[in-house]
C-alpha positions as CSV (number, residue, x, y, z in Angstrom):
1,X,-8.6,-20.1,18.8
2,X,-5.6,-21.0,20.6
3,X,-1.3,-19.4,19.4
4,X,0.8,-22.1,19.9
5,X,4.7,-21.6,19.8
6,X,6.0,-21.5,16.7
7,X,8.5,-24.6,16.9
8,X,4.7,-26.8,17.8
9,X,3.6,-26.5,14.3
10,X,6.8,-27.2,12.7
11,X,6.8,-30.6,14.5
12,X,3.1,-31.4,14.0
13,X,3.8,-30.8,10.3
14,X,7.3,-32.8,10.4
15,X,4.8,-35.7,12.0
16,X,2.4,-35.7,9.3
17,X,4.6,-35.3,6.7
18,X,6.5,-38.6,7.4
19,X,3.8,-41.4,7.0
20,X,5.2,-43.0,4.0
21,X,3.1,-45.4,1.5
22,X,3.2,-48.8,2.6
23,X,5.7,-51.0,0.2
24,X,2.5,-53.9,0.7
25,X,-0.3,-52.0,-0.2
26,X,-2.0,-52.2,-3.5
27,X,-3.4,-48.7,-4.4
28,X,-3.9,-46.4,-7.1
29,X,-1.3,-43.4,-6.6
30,X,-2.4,-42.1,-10.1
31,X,-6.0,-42.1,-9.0
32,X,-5.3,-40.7,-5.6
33,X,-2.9,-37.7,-6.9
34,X,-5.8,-36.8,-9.1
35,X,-8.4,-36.7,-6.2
36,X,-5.9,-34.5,-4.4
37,X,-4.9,-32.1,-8.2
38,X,-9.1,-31.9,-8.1
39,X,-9.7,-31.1,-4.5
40,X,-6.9,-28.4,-4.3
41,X,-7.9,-26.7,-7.7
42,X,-11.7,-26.8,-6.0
43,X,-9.5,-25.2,-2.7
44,X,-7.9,-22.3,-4.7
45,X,-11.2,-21.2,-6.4
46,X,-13.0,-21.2,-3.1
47,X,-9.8,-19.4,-1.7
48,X,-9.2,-17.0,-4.3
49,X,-13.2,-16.3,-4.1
50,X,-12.8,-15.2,-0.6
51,X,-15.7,-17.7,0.8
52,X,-14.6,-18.7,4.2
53,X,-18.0,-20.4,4.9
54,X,-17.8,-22.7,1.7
55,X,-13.7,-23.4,2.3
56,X,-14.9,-24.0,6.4
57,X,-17.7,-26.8,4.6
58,X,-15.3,-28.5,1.9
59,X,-12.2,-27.9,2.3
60,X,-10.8,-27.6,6.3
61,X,-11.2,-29.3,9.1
62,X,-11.3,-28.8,12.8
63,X,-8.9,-28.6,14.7
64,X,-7.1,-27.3,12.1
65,X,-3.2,-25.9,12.8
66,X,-2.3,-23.2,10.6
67,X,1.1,-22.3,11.0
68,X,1.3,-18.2,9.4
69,X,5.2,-16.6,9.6
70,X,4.5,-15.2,13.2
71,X,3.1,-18.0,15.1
72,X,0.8,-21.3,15.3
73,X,-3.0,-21.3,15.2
74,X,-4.8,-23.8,15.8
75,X,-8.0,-23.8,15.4
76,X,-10.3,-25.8,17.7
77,X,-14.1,-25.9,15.8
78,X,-15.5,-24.9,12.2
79,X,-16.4,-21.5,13.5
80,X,-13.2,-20.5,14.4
81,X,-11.8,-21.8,11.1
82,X,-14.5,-19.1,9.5
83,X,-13.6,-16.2,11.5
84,X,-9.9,-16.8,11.0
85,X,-10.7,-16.7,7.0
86,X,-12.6,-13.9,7.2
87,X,-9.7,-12.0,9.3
88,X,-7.3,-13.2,6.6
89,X,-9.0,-11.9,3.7
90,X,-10.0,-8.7,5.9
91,X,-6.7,-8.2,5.2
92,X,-5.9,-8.5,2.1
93,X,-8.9,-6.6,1.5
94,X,-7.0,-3.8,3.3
95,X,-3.9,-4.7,0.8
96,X,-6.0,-4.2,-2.1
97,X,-5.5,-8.0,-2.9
98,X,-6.5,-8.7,-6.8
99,X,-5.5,-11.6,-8.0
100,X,-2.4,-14.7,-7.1
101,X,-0.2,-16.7,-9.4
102,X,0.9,-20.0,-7.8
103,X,4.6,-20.1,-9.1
104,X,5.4,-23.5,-8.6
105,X,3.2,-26.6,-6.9
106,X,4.0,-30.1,-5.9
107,X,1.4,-33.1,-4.6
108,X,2.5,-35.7,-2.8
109,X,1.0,-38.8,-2.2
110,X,1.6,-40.6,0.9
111,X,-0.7,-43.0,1.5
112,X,-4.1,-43.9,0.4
113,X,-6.0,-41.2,2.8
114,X,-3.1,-38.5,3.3
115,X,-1.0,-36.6,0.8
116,X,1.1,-32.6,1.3
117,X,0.6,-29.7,-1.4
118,X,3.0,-27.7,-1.2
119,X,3.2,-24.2,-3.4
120,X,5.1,-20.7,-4.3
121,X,2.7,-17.9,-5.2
122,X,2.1,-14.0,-5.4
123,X,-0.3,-11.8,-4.9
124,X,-1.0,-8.6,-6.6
125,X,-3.0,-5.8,-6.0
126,X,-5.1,-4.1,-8.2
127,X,-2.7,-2.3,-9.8
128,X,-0.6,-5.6,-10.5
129,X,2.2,-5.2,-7.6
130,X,3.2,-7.5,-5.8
131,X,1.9,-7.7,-2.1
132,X,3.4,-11.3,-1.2
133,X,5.3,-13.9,-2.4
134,X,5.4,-16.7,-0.3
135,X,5.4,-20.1,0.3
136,X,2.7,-23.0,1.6
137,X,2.1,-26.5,2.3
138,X,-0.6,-27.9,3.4
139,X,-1.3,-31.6,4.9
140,X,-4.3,-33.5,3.2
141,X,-6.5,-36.3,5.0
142,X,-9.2,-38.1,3.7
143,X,-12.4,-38.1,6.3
144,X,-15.1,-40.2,5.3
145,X,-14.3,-40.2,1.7
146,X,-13.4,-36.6,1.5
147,X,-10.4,-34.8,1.5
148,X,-9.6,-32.1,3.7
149,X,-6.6,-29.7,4.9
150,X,-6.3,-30.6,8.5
151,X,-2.8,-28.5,8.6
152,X,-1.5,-25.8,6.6
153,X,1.9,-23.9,7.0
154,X,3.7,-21.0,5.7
155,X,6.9,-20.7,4.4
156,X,9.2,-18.7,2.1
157,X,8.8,-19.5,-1.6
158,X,12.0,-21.4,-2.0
159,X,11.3,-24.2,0.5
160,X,8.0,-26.1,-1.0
161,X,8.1,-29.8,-0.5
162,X,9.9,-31.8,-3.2
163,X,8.1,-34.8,-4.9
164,X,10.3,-37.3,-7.0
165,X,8.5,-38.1,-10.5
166,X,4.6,-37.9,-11.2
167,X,4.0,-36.4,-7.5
168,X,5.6,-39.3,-5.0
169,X,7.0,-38.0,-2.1
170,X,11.1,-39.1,-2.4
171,X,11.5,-40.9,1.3
């Protein structure tokens, strides 16, 4: 595992983020931003369950950049990805962590094999205060007719990523 300055990931994210959908190509936005509503509601169970191995199997991929409020991460191999999880959740372990609410949630569809999810949540501890409220979006890729997070960022709750309509990203 590598920190990165802090200004890296906010470029790598500002790269990915601009790829918009080609105004030639004939694809299924509806069918894609359903894949994506799917994969992420499959993400948030795995998450929420705390099961780095099974979120490291389905849901990342490495590298992976993870951008958290102090500094860049990047993560170079699927092992790393685990460990980092399992330091995470060590952590809110330590907070008590009980439950989240995702606030607010957009999905945007970019092109036919990349889309950003981008959230507002809490999370409570078992005696239902809040421990965090914050922000994330996450850039999506589809490898070999899966999807997976290749980079992920936190952010304050106020600044998810805004999606014009039924999920299309306004360019």
């Amino acid at each position: 595992m590598r920190v990165l300055p802090s200004v890296f990931g906010s470029l790598m994210l500002m790269a990915f983020a601009i790829s918009p959908l080609s105004a030639n190509a004939s694809i299924d936005e509806d069918a894609i931003l359903h894949e994506v509503r799917e994969f992420y509601a499959g993400y948030i169970r795995s998450y929420t369950s705390q099961k780095s191995q099974d979120l490291a199997d389905n849901y990342m991929i490495a590298p992976l950049y993870f951008r958290n409020f102090e500094d860049v991460v990047f993560l170079q191999n699927r092992q790393e990805v685990v460990d980092y999880l399992a330091s995470v959740f060590s952590k809110m372990t330590d907070q008590d962590y009980e439950s989240s609410e995702i606030l607010a949630n957009n999905f945007c569809v970019l092109t036919e094999t990349s889309a950003i999810v981008s959230i507002a949540f809490r999370r409570f501890n078992s005696n239902g205060d809040t421990i965090l409220e914050s922000g994330a979006s996450y850039s999506l890729f589809k490898f070999d007719g899966s999807w997976r997070i290749a980079m992920l960022s936190s952010h304050p709750s106020e600044n998810i990523v805004s999606c014009e309509g039924s999920g299309k990203l306004s360019i």
